[in-house]
C-alpha positions as CSV (number, residue, x, y, z in Angstrom):
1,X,137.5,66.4,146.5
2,X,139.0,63.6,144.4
3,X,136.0,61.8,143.9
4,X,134.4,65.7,142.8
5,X,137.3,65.8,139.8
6,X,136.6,62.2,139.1
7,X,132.9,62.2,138.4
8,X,134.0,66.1,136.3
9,X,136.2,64.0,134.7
10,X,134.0,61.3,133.5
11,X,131.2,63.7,132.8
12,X,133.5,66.0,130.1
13,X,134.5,62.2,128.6
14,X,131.0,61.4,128.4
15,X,130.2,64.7,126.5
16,X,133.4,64.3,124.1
17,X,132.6,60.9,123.1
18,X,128.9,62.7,122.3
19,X,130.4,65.2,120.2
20,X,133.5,63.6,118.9
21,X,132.9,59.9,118.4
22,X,135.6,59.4,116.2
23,X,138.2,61.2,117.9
24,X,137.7,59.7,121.1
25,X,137.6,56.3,119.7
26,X,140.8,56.9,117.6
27,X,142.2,58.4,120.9
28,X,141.7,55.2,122.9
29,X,143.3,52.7,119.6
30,X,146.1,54.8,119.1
31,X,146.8,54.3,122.5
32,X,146.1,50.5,122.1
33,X,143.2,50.4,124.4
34,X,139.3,50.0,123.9
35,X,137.2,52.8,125.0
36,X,135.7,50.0,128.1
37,X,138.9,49.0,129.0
38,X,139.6,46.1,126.9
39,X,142.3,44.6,124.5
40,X,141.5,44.4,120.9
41,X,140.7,40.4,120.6
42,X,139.3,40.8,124.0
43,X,135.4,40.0,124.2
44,X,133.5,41.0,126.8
45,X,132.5,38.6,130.3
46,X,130.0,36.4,129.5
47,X,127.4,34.8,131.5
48,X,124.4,32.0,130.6
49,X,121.8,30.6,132.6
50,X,119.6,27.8,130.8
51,X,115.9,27.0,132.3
52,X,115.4,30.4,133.0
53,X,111.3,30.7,131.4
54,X,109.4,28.0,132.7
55,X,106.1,28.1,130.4
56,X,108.6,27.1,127.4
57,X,110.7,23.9,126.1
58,X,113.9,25.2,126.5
59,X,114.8,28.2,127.4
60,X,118.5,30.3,128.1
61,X,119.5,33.8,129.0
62,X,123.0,35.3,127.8
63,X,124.5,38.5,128.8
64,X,127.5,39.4,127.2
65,X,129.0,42.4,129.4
66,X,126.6,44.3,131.3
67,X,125.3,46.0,128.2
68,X,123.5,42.9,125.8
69,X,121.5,40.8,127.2
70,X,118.8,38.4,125.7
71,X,116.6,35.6,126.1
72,X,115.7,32.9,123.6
73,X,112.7,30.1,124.3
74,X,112.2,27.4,122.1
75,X,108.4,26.4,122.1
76,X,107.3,23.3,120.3
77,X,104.4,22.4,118.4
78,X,103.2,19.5,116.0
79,X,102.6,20.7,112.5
80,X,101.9,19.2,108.8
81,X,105.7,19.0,107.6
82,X,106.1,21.2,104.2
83,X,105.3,18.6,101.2
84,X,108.9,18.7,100.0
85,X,110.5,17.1,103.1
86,X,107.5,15.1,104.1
87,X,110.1,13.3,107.0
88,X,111.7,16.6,108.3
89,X,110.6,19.1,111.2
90,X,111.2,23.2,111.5
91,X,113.1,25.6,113.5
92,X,111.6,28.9,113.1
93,X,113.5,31.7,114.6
94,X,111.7,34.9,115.8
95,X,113.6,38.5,117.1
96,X,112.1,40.8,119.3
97,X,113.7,44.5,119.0
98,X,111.7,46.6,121.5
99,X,112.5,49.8,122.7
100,X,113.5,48.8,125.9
101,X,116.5,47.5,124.9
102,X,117.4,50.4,122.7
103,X,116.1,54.3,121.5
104,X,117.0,53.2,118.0
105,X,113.7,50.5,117.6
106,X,110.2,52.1,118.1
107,X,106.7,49.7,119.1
108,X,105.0,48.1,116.6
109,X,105.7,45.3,113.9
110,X,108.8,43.8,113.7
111,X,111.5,46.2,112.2
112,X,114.0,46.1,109.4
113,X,116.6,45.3,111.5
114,X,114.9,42.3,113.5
115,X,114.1,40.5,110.3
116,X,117.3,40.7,108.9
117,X,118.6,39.2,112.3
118,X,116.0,36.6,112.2
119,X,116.9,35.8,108.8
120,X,120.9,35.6,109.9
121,X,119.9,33.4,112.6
122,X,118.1,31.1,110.2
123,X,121.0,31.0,107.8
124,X,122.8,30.0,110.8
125,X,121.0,27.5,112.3
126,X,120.7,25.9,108.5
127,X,124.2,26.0,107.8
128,X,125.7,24.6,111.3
129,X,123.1,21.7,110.9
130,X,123.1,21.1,114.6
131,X,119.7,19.2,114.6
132,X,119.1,16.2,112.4
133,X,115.5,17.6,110.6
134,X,114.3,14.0,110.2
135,X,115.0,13.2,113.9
136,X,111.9,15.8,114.5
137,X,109.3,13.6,112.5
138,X,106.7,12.5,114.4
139,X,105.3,10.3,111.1
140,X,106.5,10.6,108.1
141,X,103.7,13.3,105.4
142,X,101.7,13.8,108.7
143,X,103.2,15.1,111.2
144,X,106.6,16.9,112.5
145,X,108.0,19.0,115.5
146,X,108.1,22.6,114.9
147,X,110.2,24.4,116.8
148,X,110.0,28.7,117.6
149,X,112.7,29.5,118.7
150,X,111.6,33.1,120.3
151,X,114.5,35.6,120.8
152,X,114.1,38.9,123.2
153,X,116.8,41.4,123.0
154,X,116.4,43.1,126.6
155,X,119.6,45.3,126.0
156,X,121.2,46.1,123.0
157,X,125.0,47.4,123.5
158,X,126.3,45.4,120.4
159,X,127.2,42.2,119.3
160,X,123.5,41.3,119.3
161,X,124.5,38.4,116.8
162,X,126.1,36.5,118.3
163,X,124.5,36.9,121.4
164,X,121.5,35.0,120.2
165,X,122.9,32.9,118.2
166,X,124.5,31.8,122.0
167,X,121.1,31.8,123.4
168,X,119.3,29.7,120.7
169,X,121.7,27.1,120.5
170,X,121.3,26.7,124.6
171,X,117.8,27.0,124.5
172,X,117.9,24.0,121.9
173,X,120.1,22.1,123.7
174,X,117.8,22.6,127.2
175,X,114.7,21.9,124.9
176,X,112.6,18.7,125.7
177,X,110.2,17.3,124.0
178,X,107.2,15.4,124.9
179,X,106.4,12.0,124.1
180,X,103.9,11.6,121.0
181,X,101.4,8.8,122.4
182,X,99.2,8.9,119.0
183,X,99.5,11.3,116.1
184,X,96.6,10.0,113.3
185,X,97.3,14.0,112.0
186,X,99.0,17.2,113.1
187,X,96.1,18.7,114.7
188,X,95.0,15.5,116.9
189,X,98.5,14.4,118.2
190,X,98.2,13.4,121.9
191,X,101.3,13.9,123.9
192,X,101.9,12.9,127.5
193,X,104.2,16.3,129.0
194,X,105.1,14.1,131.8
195,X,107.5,12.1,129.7
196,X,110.1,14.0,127.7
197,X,113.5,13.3,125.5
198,X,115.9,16.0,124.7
199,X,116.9,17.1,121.9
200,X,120.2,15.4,119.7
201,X,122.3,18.2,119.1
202,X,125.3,16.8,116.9
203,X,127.2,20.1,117.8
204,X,127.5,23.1,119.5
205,X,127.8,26.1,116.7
206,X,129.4,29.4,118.3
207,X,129.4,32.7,115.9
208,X,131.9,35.4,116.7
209,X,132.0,38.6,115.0
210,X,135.0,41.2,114.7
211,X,134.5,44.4,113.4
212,X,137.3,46.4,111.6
213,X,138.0,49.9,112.0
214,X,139.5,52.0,109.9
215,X,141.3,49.3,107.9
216,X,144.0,48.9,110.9
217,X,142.5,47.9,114.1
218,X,140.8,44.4,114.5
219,X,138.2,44.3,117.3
220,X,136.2,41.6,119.2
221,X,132.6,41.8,120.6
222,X,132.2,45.4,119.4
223,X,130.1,47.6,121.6
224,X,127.0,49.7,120.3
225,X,129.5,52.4,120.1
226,X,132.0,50.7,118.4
227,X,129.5,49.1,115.8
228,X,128.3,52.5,114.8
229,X,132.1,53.6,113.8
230,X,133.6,50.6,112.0
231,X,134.0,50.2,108.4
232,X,133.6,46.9,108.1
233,X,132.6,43.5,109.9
234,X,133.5,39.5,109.9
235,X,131.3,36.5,110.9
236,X,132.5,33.5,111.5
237,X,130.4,30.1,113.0
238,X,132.8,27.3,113.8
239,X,131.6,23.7,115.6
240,X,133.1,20.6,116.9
241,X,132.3,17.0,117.5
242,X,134.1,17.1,120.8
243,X,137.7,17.4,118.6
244,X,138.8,20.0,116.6
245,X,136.7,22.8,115.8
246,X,136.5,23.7,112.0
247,X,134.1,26.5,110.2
248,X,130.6,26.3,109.3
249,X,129.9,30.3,108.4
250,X,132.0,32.8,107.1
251,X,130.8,36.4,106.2
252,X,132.8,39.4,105.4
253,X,130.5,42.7,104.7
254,X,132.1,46.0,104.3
255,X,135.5,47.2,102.9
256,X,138.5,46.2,104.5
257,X,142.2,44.5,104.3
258,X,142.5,44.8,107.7
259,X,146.5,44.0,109.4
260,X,147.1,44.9,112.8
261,X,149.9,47.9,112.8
262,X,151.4,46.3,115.8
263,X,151.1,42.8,114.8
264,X,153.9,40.9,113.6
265,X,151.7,38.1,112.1
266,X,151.4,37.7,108.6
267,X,148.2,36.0,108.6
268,X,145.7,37.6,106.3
269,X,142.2,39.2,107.9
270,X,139.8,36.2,108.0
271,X,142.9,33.7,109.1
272,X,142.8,35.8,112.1
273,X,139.1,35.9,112.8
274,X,138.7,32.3,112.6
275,X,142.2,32.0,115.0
276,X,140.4,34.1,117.8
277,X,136.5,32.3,116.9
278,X,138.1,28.9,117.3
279,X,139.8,30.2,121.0
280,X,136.7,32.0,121.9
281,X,134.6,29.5,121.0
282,X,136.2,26.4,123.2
283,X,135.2,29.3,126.3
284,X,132.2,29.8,125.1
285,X,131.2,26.1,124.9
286,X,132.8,24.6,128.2
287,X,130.3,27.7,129.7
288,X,127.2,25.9,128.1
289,X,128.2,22.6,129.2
290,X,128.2,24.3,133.0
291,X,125.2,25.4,132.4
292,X,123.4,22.4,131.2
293,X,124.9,20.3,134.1
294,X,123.8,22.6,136.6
């Protein structure tokens, strides 16, 4: 009988929160609760497993709650480097948006929303400067590495950012490279597979996103639900050199002043976002060493 009025109870929740979005997400906030459970800076569990696609360089899988998951494979290949930086390599993101990992994308080319992400990820991995360009020269006006990094959103319950931002930056760091035995131009490089180097990453960039709702509440890993109410949204990439973390990225789109009605601090919006980024980040990073030991 109790587990009857349960399931009745979560089935009139679920058809509320279909009819009423906003009202049952002001409901939960007022009551100083996230409609999963959570705490407002709270982000969701996170897991990562590196090596995961064998037919690739380097390769990671993130989930971030049991909603988003995604996997990223870097896949190298020797190109003429672009005439302007005759001594520096590539990395080339790619997004993949199907509609398995969400109604909202439908088959064919890539959509609106997967090249702006591919984009963001570029800007990213440009502005953190993780990989030394030059260090992917194979010779100098000839030849370089390229390297794809290939990102496939499985599931899609928000936060997809940072999510493969996550992913990328593993599957760089368990990318390896094959030795270049000869390379008289891009196209007749001989490479022996069997010996490989990894790649130098000079740091680990994590990007962690907050979205703001309704100028008052300050939330962490937003869920699809979430993302689709809240007025406006902060990014912020921070790295380290194995001491203090400091910021690479910072992005503020939308409208909002946002303090915390219950908060007694008086630091302003984006002080805060980079507070919890920094905190998050240090989790986020001792999990990829784990991973890359394993």
């Amino acid at each position: 009988m109790a587990a009857t009025e349960a399931k009745d109870l979560e089935v009139e929740a679920a058809i509320f929160k279909k009819l009423y979005p906003v009202n049952f997400l002001q409901r939960h906030l007022h009551q100083n609760v996230r409609e999963d459970g959570r705490e407002f800076q709270e982000a969701r569990p996170v897991s990562l497993a590196t090596g995961v696609l064998s037919q690739s360089n380097g390769s990671a899988m993130v989930r971030f709650g049991k909603g988003t998951m995604v996997f990223a494979a870097v896949h190298a290949q020797v190109t003429e480097p672009d005439h302007r930086t005759p001594n520096q390599g590539m990395i080339v993101p790619s997004v993949d948006l199907s509609p398995l990992c969400s109604p909202n994308y439908r088959p064919g080319p890539p959509s609106d929303d997967a090249q702006a992400l591919a984009h963001h990820l570029q800007n990213l991995l440009d502005n953190a400067q993780t990989i030394d360009r030059s260090s992917l020269c194979i010779e100098p006006g000839v030849a370089v590495w390229c390297l794809y990094v290939d990102v496939v959103v499985v599931s899609a319950d928000g936060n997809v950012l940072d999510s493969a931002m996550f992913a990328s930056i593993a599957a760089l760091a368990h990318c390896r490279l094959p030795e270049v035995i000869r390379c008289e131009s891009a196209s007749t490089c001989v490479c022996d597979s069997k010996r490989t180097h990894v790649l130098n990453l000079a740091y680990y960039p994590i990007v962690c996103s907050y979205g703001v709702y309704n100028s008052a509440y300050l939330l962490a890993d937003v869920s699809a639900f979430e993302e689709s109410l809240i007025s406006a949204k902060v990014v912020v990439g921070v790295y380290d050199s194995d001491a203090d973390s400091d910021v690479f990225y910072l992005r503020h789109t939308g409208n909002a002043n946002c303090q915390h009605p219950i908060s007694s601090s008086n630091h302003t919006l984006m002080e805060q976002c980079i507070s919890y980024a920094q905190a998050h980040a240090k989790v986020l990073r001792k999990l990829l060493h784990e991973s890359l030991q394993e």
